[in-house]
LUMFI-974338 format. One record per residue (C-alpha): residue number from 0; residue in one letter; x, y, z. Coordinates in Angstrom, 1 decimal, padded with zeros to 4 digits, m for minus. Layout:
// residues N
PT pos code      x      y      z
PT NUM    A      X      Y      Z
...
END
This chain:
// residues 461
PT pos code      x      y      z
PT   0    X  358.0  058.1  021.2
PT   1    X  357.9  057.3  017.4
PT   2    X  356.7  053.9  018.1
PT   3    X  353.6  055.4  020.1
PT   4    X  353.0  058.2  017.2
PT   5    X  353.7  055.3  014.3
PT   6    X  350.5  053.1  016.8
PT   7    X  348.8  056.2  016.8
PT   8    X  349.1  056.3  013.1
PT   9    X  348.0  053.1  012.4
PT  10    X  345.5  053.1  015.0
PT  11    X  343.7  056.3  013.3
PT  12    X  344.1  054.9  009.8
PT  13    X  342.5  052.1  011.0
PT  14    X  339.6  054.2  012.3
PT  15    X  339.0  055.8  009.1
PT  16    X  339.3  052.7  007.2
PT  17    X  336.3  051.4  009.2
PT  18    X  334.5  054.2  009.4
PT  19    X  334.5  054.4  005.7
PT  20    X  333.4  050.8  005.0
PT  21    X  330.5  051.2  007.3
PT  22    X  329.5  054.5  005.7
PT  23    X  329.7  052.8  002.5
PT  24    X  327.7  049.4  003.4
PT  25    X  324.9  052.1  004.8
PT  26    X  325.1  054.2  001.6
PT  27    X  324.8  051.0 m000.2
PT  28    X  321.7  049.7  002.1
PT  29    X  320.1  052.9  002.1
PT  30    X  320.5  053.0 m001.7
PT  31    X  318.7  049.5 m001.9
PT  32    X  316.9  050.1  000.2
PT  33    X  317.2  047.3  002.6
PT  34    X  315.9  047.5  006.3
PT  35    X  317.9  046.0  008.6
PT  36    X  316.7  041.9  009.0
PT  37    X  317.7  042.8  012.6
PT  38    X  314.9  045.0  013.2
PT  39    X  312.4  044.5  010.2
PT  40    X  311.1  041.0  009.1
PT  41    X  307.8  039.7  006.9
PT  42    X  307.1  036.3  007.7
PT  43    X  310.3  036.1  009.2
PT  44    X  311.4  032.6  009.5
PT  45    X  308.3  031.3  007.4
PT  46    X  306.2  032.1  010.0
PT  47    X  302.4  032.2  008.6
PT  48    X  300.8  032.2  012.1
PT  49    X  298.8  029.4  014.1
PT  50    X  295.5  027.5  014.5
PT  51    X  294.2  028.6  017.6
PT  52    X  290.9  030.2  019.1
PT  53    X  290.9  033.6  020.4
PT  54    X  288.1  035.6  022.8
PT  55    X  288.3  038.8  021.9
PT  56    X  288.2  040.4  025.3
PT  57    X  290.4  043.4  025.6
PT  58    X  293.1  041.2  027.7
PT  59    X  295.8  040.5  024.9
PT  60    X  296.0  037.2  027.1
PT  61    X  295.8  035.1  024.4
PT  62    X  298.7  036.1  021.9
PT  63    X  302.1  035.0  022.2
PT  64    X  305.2  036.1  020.0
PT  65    X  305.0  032.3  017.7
PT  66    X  301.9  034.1  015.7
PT  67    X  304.4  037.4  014.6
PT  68    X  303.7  037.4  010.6
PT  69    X  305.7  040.6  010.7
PT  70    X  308.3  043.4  012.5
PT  71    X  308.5  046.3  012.7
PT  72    X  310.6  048.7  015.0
PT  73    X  309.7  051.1  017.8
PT  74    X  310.3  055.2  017.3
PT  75    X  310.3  055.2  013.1
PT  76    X  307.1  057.3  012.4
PT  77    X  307.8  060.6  010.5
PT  78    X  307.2  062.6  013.9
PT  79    X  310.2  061.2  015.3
PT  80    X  311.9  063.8  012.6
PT  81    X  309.2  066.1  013.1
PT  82    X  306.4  066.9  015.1
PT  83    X  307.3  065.2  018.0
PT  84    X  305.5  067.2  020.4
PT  85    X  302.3  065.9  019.1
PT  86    X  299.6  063.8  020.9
PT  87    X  298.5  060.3  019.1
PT  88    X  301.4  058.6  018.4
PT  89    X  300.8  056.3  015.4
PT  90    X  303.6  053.9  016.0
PT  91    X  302.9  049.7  014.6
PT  92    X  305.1  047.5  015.8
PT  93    X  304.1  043.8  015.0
PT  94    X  301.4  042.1  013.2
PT  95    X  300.0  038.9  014.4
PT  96    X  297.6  036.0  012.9
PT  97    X  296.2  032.8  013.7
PT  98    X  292.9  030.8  013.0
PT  99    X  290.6  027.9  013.9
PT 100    X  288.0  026.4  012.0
PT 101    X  285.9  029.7  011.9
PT 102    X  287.4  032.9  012.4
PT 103    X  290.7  034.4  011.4
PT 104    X  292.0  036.2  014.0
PT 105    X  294.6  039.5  013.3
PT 106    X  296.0  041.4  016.4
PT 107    X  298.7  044.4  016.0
PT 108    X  300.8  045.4  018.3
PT 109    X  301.3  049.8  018.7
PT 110    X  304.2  051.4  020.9
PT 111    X  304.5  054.5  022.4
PT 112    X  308.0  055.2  023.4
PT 113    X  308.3  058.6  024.1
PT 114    X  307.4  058.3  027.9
PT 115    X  311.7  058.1  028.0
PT 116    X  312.1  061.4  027.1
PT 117    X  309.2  063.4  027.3
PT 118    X  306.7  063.9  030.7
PT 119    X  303.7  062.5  031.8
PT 120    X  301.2  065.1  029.8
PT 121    X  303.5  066.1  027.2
PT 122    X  301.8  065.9  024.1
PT 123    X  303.1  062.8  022.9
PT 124    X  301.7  061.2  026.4
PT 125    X  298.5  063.5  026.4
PT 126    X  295.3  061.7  026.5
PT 127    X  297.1  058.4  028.9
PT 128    X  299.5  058.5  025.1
PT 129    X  296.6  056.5  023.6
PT 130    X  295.5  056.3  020.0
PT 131    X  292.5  058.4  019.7
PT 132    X  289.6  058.3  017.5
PT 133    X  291.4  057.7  014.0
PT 134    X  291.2  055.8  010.9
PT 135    X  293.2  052.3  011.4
PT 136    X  293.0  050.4  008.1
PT 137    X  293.6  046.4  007.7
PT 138    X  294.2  045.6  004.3
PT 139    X  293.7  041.9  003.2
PT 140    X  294.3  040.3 m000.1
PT 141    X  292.1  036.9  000.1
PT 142    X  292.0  036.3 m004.2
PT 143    X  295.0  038.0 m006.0
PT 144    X  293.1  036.9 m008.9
PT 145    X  290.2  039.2 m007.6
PT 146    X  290.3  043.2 m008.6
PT 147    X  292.2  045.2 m006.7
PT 148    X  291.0  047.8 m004.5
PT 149    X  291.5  051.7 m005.5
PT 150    X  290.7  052.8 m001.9
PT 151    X  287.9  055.2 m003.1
PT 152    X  284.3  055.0 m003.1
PT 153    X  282.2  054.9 m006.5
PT 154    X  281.7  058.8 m006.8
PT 155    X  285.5  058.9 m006.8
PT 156    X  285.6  060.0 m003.0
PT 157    X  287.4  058.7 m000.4
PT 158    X  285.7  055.7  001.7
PT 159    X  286.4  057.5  004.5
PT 160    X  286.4  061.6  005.3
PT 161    X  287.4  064.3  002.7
PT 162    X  290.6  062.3  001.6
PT 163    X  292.7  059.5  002.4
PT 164    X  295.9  059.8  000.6
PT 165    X  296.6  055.9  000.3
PT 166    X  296.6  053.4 m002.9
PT 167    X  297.8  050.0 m003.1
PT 168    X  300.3  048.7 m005.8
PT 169    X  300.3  045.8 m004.2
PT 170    X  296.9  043.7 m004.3
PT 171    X  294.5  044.5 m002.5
PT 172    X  290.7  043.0 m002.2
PT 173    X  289.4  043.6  001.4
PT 174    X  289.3  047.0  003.6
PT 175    X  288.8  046.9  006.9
PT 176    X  288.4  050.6  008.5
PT 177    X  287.7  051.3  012.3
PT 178    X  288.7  053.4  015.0
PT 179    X  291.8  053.3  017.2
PT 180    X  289.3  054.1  019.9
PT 181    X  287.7  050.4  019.7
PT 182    X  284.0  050.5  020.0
PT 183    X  283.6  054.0  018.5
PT 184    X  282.3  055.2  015.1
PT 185    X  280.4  052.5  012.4
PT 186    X  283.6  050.2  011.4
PT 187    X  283.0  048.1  008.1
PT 188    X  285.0  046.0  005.5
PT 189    X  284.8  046.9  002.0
PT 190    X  285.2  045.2 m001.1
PT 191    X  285.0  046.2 m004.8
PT 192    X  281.9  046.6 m006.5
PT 193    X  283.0  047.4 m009.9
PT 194    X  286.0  046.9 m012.6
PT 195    X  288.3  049.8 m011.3
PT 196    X  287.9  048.8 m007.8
PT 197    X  286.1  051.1 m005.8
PT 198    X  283.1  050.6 m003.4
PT 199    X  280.0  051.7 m002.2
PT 200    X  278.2  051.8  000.8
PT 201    X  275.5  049.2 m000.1
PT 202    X  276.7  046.1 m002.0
PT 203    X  280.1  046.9 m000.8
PT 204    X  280.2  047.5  002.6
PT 205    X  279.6  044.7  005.3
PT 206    X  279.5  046.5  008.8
PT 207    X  280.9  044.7  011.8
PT 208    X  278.2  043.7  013.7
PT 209    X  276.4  042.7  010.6
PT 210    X  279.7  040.6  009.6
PT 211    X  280.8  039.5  012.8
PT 212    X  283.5  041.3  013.4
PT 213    X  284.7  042.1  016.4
PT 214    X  288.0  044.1  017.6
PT 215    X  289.2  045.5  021.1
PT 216    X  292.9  047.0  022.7
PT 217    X  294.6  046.0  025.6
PT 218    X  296.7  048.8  027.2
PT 219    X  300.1  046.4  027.1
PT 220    X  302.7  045.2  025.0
PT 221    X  303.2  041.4  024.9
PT 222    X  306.6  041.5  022.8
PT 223    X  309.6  040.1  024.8
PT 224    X  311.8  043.3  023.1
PT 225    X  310.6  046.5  021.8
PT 226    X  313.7  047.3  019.3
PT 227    X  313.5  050.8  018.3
PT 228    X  315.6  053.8  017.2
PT 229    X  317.0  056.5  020.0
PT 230    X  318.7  059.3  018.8
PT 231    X  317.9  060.3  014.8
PT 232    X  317.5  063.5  012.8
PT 233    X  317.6  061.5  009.5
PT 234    X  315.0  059.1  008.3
PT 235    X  317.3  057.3  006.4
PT 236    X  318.6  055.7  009.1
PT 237    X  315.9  052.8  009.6
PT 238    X  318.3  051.3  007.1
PT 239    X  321.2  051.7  008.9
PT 240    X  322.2  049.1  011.0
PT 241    X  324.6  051.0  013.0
PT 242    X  322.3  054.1  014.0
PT 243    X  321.2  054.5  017.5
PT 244    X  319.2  050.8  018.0
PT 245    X  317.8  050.5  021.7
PT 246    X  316.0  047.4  022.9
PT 247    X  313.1  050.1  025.2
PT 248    X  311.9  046.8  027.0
PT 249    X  315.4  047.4  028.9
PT 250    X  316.8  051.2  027.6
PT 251    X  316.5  053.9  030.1
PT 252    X  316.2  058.0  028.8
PT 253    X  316.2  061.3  030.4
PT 254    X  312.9  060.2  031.5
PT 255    X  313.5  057.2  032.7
PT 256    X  312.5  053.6  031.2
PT 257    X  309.4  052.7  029.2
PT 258    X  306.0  052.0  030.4
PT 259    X  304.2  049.9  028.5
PT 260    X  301.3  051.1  029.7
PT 261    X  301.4  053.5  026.7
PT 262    X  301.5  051.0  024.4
PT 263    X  298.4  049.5  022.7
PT 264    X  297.3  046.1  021.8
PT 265    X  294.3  045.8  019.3
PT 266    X  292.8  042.2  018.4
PT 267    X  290.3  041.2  016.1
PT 268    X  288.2  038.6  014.8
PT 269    X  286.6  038.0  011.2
PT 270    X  284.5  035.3  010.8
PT 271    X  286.0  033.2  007.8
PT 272    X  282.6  032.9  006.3
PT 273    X  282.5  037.2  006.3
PT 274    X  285.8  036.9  004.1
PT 275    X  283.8  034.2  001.8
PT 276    X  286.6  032.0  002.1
PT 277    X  286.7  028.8  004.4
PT 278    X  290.1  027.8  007.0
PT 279    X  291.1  025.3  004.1
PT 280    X  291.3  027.9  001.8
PT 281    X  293.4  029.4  004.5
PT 282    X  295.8  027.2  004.6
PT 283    X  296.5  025.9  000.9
PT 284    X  296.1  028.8 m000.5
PT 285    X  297.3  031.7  002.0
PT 286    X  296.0  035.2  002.1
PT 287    X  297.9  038.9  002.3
PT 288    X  297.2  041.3  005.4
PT 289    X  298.6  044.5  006.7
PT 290    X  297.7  047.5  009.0
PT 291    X  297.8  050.9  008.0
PT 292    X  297.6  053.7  010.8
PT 293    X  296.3  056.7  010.0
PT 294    X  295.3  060.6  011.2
PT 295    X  292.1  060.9  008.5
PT 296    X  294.3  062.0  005.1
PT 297    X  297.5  059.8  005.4
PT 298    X  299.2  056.8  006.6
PT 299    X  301.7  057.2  009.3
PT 300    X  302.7  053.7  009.6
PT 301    X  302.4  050.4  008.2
PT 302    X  303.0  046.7  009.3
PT 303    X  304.8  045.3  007.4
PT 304    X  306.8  048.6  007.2
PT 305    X  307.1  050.3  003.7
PT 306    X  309.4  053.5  004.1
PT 307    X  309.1  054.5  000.9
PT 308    X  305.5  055.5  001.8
PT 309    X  306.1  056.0  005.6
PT 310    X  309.0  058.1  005.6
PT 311    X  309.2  059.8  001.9
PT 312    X  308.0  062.9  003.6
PT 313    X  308.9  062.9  006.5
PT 314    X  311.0  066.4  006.9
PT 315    X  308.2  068.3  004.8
PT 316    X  305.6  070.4  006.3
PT 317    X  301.7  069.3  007.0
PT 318    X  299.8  072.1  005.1
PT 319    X  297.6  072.9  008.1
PT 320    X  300.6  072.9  010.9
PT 321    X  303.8  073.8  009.6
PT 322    X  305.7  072.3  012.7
PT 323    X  304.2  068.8  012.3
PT 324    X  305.3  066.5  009.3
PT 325    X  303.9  066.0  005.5
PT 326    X  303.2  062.6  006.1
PT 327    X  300.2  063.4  007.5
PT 328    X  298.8  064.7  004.2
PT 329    X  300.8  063.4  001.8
PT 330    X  300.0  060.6 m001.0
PT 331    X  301.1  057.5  000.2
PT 332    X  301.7  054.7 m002.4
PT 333    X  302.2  051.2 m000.7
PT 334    X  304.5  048.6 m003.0
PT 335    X  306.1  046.0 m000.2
PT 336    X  304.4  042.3 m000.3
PT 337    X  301.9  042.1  002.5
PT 338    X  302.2  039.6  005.2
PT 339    X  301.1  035.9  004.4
PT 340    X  298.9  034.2  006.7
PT 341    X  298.4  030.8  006.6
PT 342    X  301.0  029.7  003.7
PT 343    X  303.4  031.8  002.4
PT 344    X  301.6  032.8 m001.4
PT 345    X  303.8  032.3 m004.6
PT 346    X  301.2  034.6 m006.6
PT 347    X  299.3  031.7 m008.5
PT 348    X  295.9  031.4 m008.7
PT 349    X  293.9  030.1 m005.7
PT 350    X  292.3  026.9 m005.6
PT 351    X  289.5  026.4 m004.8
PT 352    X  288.7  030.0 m005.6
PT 353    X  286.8  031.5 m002.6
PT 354    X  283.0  031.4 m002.6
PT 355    X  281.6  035.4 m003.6
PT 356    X  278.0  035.0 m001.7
PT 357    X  278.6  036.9  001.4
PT 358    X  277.7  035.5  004.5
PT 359    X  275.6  038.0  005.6
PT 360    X  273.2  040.5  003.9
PT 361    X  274.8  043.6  003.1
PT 362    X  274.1  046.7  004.7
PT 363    X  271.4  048.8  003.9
PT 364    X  271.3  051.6  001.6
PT 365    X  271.0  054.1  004.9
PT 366    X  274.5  052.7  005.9
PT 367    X  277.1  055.4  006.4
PT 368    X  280.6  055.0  005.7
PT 369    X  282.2  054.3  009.0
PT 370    X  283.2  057.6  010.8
PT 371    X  285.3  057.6  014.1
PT 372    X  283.6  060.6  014.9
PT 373    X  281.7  060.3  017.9
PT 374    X  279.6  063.4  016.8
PT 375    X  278.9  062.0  013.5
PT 376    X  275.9  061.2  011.9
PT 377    X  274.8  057.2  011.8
PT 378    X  273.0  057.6  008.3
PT 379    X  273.5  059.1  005.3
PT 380    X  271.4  061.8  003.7
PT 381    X  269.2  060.6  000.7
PT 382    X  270.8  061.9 m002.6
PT 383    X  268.5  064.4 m002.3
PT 384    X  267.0  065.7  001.0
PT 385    X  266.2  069.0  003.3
PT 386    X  269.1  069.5  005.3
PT 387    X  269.6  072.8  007.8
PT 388    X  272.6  075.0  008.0
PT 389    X  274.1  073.9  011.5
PT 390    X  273.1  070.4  011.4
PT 391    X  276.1  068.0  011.5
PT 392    X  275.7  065.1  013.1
PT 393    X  272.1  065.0  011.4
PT 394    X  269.7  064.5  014.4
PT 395    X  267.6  067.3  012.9
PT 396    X  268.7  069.6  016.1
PT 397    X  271.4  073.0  015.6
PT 398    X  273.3  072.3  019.2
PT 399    X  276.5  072.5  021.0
PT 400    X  277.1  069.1  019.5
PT 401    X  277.3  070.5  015.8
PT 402    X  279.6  073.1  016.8
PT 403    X  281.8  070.7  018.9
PT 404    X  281.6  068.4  015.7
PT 405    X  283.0  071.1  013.8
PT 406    X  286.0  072.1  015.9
PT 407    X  287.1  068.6  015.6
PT 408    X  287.2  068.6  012.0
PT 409    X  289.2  071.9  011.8
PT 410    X  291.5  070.1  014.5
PT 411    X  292.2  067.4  012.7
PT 412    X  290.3  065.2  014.6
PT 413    X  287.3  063.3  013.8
PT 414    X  286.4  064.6  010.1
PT 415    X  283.0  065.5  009.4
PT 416    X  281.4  063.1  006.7
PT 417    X  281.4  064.8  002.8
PT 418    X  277.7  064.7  003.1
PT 419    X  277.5  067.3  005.7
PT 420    X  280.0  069.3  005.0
PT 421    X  277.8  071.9  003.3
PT 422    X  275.7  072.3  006.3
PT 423    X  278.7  073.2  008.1
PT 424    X  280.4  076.2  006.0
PT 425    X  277.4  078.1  008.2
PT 426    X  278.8  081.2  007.1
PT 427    X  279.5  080.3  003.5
PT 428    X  283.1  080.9  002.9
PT 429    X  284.2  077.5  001.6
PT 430    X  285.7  076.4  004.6
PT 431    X  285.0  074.6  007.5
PT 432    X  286.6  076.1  010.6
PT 433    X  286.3  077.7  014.1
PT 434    X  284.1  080.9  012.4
PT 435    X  281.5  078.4  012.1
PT 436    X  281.7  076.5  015.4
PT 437    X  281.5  080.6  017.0
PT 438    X  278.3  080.8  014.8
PT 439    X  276.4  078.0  015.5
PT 440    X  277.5  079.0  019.3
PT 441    X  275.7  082.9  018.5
PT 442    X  272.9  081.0  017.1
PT 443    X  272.3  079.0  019.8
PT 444    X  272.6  082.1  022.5
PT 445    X  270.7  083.9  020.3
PT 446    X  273.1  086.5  019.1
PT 447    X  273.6  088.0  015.6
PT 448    X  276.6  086.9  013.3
PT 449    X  275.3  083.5  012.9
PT 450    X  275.3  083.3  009.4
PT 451    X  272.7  080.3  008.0
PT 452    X  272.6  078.6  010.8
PT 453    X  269.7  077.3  011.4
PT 454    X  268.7  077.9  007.7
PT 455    X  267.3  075.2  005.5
PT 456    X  268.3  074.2  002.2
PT 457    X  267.8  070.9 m000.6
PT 458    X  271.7  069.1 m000.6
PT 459    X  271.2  067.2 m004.4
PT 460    X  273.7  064.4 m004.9
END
């Protein structure tokens, strides 16, 4: 009986010894913070991508795991800690690159692996769990000689909506935004036009079709595991090694195991000569890239993953929906290297440096920044023009469309573009809600209490 208490001893002590080092090598890792090589890589094992064509085609047929440039994990995103019950999962999981003699060619891959534990319809799986009709941003870096991007337009504004909490420490010359709903909304690149590098919507902007962009998604998931975290109330553990890790290509939850129906593919292709770079340039020189995704204010993920911006609020509130997480809204300051395509960069300067003519004429001076919104308008107002109280997709009509418009943008949606956001505070009390949506409604049943709708008035730049 001693001998077994005396094993017991030892076997305890033992225990606590272990327990104790591995507490202290995560307090240590968390401290550093160092993600887990297991689960997070950039340009892991020098990968830099491949020459190869693509045909952008929605099939996802055409990427295989050899053109990874970086990887991320599954389940990471702030409403895994809270907000969970909300629909649009914002979840990037790996960034892929290769190129021919033409076109570079980026695809992302996007989980959504909440199907094990909630049900078919929750809200993380409303809407078939797609991505719906939000900013995703690619970020490029093509000259780090070049000046870096502030993410705003030249009035100060954000490129894109009311605000987009997001700056780059780390360089930045190229911004690519477009809709997770491919094929929606006007998606353009940017560039700088001026020494503290913000754009415009003229010299700065190139949109797709003018540039030759293209980009589609493939309902799939063409990664061989989809390592993610489980069970987690703290987001300190993505750099833990020893939280609750699953491999969801194989784990099975109180719903059962993942579809990867839910999960999203999105490729894209930019013709080298749009970028005003050539593949040689490519390939001895290298160029930066990641993907940002986004619900209009704030990033919710990045690839390569940087959870200092990703996760630093995750437990705090969103200011419009207390039960959903401050990372929605917050101010997002992105500081890890991006990925390198191509070569791996060592931060000299390129050579030869890339040609600046673009390949294409810019857009014209009509061209809008590049709204998701379905109900938004497809060119901007002149700095100053007659615009009507009710008006907000700008088709010269007050209809259920404007009011529609408007609900989305008090939803969180689809945001309204800045331009028209006078003509939609119909009942002039600053804000932009569901009182106006209900008075464009009464004006258009004829009803009293519909405030200036349907009123005209000079909007001056």
């Amino acid at each position: 009986m001693k001998l077994t208490k005396k094993a017991l001893s030892l076997i305890l002590a033992s225990m606590i010894i272990v327990s104790s080092v591995v507490a202290a090598s995560f307090t240590a890792s968390a401290a550093d913070g160092t993600l887990p090589a297991k689960y997070y890589s950039t340009n892991g094992g020098g990968k830099v991508g491949i020459k190869k064509t693509v045909t952008i085609d929605g099939s996802a047929d055409d990427w295989s795991e050899d053109m990874i440039i970086a990887q991320g994990a599954a389940w990471d995103v702030a409403n895994h800690f809270k907000g969970g019950h909300e629909n649009c999962v914002l979840d990037t999981y790996a960034l892929f690159a290769c190129w021919d003699d033409d076109n570079l060619y980026i695809g992302w891959q996007m989980t959504n692996t909440t199907d094990t534990w909630a049900r078919e319809g929750d809200g993380p799986l409303s809407d078939g769990g797609r991505v719906l009709n939000v900013p995703l941003i690619l970020a490029l870096s093509v000259d780090p000689t070049s000046v870096k991007m502030s993410n705003k337009n030249s009035s100060g504004g954000s490129i894109w909506g009311q605000k987009m909490g997001i700056s780059f420490d780390t360089h930045v010359d190229r911004l690519f935004y477009m809709s997770g709903k491919a094929g929606e909304g006007e998606p353009s690149m940017f560039k700088a036009v001026d020494d503290s590098g913000n754009t415009d919507y003229t010299t700065g902007c190139v949109g797709f079709k003018t540039g030759g962009i293209e980009y589609k998604m493939a309902e799939t998931n063409i990664c061989s595991s989809i390592y993610g975290l489980n069970y987690s109330e703290d987001p300190k553990d993505v750099y833990d090694e020893n939280a609750d890790w699953v491999d969801y290509k194989t784990f099975k939850g109180q719903s059962g195991a993942h579809n990867t129906k839910y999960d999203s593919f999105y490729e894209m292709k930019i013709p080298f000569e749009t970028l005003g770079i050539d593949a040689s340039y490519l390939t001895k020189n290298g160029i930066g890239a990641m993907l940002l995704a986004t619900r209009g204010e704030s990033a919710l993920d990045c690839i390569p993953f940087d959870p200092s911006a990703m996760l630093d609020n995750a437990l705090g509130s969103y200011g419009s929906d207390a039960s959903t997480s401050h990372e929605k809204d917050d101010e997002d300051v992105i500081t890890v290297p991006l990925a390198n395509i191509g070569k791996i960069r060592d931060g000299s300067a390129p050579t030869p440096t890339p040609t600046t003519a673009p390949a294409t004429e810019p857009e014209p001076t009509t061209t809008q920044a590049p709204e998701p919104a379905t109900d938004a308008p497809t060119t901007a107002p002149a700095p100053t023009q007659e615009m009507t109280y009710g008006d907000v997709n700008g088709d010269g009509v007050v209809s259920i469309k404007d009011a529609t418009a408007i609900q989305k943008h008090a939803a969180m949606l689809e945001q309204l573009p800045e331009e028209y956001r006078e003509a939609a505070d119909v009942n002039a009390d600053d804000n932009i809600n569901v009182k106006d949506a209900s008075a464009i409604q009464k004006h258009i049943a004829g009803l009293d209490g519909a405030g200036n709708t349907g009123t005209k008035f000079t909007l001056f730049a």
